[in-house]
C-alpha positions as CSV (number, residue, x, y, z in Angstrom):
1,X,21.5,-31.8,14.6
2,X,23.0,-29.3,17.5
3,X,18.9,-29.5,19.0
4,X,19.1,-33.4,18.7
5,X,22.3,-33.8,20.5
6,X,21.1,-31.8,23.0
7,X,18.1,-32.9,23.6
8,X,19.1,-36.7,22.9
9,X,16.2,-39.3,21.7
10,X,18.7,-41.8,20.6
11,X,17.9,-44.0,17.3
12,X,17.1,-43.5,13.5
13,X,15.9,-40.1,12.4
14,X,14.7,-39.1,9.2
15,X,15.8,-35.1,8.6
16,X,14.9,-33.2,6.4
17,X,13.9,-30.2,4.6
18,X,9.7,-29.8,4.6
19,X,8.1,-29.8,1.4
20,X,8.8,-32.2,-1.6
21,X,9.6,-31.4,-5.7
22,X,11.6,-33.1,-8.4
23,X,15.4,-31.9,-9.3
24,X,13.4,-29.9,-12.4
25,X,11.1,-28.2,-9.9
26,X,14.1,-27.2,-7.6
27,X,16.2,-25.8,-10.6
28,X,13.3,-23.7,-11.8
29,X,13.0,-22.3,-8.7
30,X,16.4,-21.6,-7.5
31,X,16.5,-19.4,-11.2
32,X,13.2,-17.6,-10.5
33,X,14.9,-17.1,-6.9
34,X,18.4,-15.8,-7.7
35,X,16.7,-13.7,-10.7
36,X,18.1,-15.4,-13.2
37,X,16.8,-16.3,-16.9
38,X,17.5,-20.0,-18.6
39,X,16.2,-22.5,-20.9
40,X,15.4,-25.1,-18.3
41,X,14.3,-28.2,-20.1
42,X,12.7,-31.9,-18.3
43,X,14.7,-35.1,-18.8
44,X,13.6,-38.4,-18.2
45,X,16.0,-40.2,-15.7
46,X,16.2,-43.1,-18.8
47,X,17.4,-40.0,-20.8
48,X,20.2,-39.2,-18.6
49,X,21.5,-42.4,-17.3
50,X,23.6,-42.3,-14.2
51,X,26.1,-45.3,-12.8
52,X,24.5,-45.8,-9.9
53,X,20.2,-46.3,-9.9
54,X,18.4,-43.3,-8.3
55,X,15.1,-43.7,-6.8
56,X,12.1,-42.1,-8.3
57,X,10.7,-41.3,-4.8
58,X,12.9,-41.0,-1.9
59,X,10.9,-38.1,0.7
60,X,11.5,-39.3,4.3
61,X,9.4,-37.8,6.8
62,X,9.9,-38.6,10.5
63,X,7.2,-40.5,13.0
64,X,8.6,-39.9,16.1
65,X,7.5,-37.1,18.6
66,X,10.5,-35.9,19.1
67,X,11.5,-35.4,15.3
68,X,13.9,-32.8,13.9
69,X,11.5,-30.2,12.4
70,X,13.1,-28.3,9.2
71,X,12.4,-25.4,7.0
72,X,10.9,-25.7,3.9
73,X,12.6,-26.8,1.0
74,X,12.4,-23.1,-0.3
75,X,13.2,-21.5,3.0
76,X,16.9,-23.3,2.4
77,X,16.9,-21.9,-0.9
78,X,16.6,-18.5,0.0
79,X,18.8,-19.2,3.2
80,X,21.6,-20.6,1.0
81,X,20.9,-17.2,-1.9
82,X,21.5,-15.1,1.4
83,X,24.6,-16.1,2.6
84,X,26.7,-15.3,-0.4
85,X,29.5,-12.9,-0.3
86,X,28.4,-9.3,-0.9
87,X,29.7,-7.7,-4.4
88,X,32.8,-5.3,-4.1
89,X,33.8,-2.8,-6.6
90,X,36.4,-5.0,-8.8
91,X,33.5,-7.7,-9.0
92,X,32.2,-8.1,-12.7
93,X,28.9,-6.4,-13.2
94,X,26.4,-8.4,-14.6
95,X,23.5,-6.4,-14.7
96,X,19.9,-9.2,-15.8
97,X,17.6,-6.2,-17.2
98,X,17.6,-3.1,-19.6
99,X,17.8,-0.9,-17.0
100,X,20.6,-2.3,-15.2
101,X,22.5,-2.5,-18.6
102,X,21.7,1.6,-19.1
103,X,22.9,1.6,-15.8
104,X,26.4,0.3,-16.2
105,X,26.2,2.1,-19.5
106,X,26.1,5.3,-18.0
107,X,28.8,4.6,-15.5
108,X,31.3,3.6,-18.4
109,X,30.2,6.6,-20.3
110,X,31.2,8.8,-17.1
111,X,34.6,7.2,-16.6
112,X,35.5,7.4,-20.3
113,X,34.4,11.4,-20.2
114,X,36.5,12.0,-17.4
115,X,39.0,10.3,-15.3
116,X,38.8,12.3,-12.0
117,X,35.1,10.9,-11.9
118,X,32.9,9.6,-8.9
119,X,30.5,6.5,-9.5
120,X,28.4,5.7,-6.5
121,X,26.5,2.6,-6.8
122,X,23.9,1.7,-3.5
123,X,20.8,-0.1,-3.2
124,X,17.4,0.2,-1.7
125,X,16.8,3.8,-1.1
126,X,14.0,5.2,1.1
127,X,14.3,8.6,2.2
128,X,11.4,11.1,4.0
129,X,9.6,12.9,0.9
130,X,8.9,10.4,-1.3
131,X,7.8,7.2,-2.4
132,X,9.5,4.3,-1.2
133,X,9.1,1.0,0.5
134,X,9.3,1.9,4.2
135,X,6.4,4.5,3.2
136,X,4.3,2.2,2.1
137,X,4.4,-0.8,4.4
138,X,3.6,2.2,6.7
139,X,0.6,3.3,4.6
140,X,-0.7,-0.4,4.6
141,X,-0.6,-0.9,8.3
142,X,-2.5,2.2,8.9
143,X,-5.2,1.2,6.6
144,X,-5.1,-2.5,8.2
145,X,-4.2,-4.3,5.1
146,X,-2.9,-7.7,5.3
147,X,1.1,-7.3,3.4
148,X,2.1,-10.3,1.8
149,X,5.9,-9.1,1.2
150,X,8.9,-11.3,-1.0
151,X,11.4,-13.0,0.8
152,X,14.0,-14.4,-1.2
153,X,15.3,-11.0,-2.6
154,X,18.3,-9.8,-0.5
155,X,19.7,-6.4,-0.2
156,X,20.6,-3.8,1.5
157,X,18.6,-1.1,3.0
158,X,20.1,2.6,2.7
159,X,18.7,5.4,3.8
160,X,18.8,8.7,2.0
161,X,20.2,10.9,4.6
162,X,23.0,8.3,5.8
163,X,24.0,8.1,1.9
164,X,23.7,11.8,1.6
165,X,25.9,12.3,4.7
166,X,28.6,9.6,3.1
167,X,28.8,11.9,-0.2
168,X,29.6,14.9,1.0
169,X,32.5,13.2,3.2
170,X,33.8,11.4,-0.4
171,X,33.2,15.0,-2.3
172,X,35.4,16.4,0.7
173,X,38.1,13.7,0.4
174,X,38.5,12.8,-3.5
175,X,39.0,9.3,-4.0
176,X,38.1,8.7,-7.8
177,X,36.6,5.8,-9.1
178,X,33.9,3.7,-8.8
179,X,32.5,3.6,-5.1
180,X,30.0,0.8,-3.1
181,X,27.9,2.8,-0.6
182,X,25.3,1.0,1.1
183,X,24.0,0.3,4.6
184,X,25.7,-2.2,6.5
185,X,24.1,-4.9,6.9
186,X,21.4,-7.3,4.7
187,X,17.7,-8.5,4.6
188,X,15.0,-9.8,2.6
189,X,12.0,-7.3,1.4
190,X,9.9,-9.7,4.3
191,X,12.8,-8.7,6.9
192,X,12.7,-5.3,6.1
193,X,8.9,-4.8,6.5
194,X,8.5,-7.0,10.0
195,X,11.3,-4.8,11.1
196,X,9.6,-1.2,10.0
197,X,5.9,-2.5,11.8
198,X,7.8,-3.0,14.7
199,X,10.0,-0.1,15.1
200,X,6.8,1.7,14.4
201,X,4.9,-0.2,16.9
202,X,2.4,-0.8,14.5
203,X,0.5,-4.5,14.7
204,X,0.2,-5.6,10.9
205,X,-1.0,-9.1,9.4
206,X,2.4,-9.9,7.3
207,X,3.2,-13.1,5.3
208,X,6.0,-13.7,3.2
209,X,5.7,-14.7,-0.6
210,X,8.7,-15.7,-3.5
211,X,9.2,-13.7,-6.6
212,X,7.6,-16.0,-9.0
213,X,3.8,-15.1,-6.9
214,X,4.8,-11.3,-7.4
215,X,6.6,-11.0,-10.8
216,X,7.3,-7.7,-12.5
217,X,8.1,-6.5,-15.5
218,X,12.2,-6.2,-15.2
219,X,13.8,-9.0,-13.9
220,X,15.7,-8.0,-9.7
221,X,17.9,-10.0,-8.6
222,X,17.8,-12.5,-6.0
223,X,21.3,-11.4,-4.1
224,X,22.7,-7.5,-4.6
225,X,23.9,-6.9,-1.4
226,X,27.5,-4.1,-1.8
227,X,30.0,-3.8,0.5
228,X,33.2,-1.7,-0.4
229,X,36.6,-3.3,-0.4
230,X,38.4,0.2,-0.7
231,X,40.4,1.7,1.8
232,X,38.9,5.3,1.2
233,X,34.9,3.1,0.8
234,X,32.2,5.2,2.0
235,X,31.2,3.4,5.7
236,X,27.5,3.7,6.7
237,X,25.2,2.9,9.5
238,X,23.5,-0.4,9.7
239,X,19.9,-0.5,7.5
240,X,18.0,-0.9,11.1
241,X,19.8,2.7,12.4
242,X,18.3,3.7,8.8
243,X,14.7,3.1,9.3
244,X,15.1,4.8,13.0
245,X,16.2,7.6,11.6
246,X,13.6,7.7,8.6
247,X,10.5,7.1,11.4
248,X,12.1,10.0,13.4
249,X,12.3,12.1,10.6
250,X,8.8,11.5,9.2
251,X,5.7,12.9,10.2
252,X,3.6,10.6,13.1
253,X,1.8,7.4,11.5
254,X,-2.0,7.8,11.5
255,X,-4.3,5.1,12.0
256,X,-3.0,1.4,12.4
257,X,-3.0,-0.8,15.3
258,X,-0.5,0.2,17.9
259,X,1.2,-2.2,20.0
């Protein structure tokens, strides 16, 4: 709307999102998208009768040349998934697999065992040494693999030495208790790995793809970005700042396409 009345091209428009489904498709994929799990049922519109009459079939597409162009219907699904508040630390875990459960087992063990306890809870690690995502979107481009990478999972990118820098300050300070330490910052998996080829200068053929085309076997969420709400929170560097350090910490890339 802020191009149209710009641009003007006065008269009827028809806008919106690209793509078409039913109100059954959508809800099946705004689950799959947020990582959630439910018994999602069809209903017939006779079966649930409304006060006012619905059309079956109501996709407007526009004619005109200068048309207001939108996303796909799935792009505003992740969009709207993305711009949810983060989780702080007095937010109600609700962990969606076994290991996630273990997880928050573990912590509630630790703070039962001992009160003067530390729980740290981040997201996304990669960290020079080992296997990680930044690692191998770097290990495809240098083979010249086309990456088809999911982007409607957000997060928070956190590098191992940043996090590693922000323990020792909280082992130096005390501050007990349960503790949100993740880079500033947020993006999808397809963010993150445009952003590493580019940084590295490496050239890579990179499309994005939604969870339900790459499932695994525990269920991630769509949204776990952190952010700390305590006075005393562990503050670190943004994710990008992250993956400059990693690249200047790791050896050279060999082979890709340099830009």
């Amino acid at each position: 709307l802020l191009r149209l009345a710009g641009e003007g091209g006065y008269g009827v428009h028809h806008a919106t999102a690209d793509g078409a489904c039913s109100w059954f498709e959508l809800a099946g994929h705004v689950f799959a998208a947020a990582g959630l799990e439910c018994d999602l049922s069809p209903r017939s519109t006779a079966e649930m009768p409304r006060p006012a009459a619905r059309p079956a079939y109501s996709v407007l597409r526009s004619e005109r040349a200068d048309a207001i162009r939108l996303p796909h219907w799935r792009d505003g699904v992740a969009a709207y998934l993305a711009e949810r508040e983060p989780y702080v630390e007095s937010d109600d875990p609700a962990p969606l697999s076994s290991y996630g459960r273990s997880k928050l087992a573990g912590e509630r063990a630790t703070a039962e065992a001992n009160p003067r306890h530390f729980v740290v809870r981040t997201s996304w690690l990669f960290g020079v040494g080992g296997r990680n995502f930044v690692e191998t979107m770097l290990g495809l481009a240098a083979q010249g693999r086309s990456v088809r990478v999911i982007d409607d999972q957000v997060g928070s990118p956190t590098f191992c030495g940043h996090l590693a820098a922000g323990l020792l300050r909280l082992a130096g300070e005390g501050g007990y208790g349960v503790h949100h330490a993740t880079a500033d910052g947020a993006c999808s998996w397809f963010e993150l790995a445009g952003h590493v080829f580019a940084a590295a200068g490496l050239e890579c053929d990179l499309s994005p793809c939604s969870t339900a085309e790459m499932p695994r076997p525990a269920t991630r969420p769509a949204y776990s970005v952190l952010r700390s709400e305590r006075a005393d929170g562990i503050r670190l560097p943004h994710w990008r700042d992250g993956v400059a350090a990693y690249l200047a910490e790791r050896e050279p890339a060999v082979g890709g396409t340099r830009r």
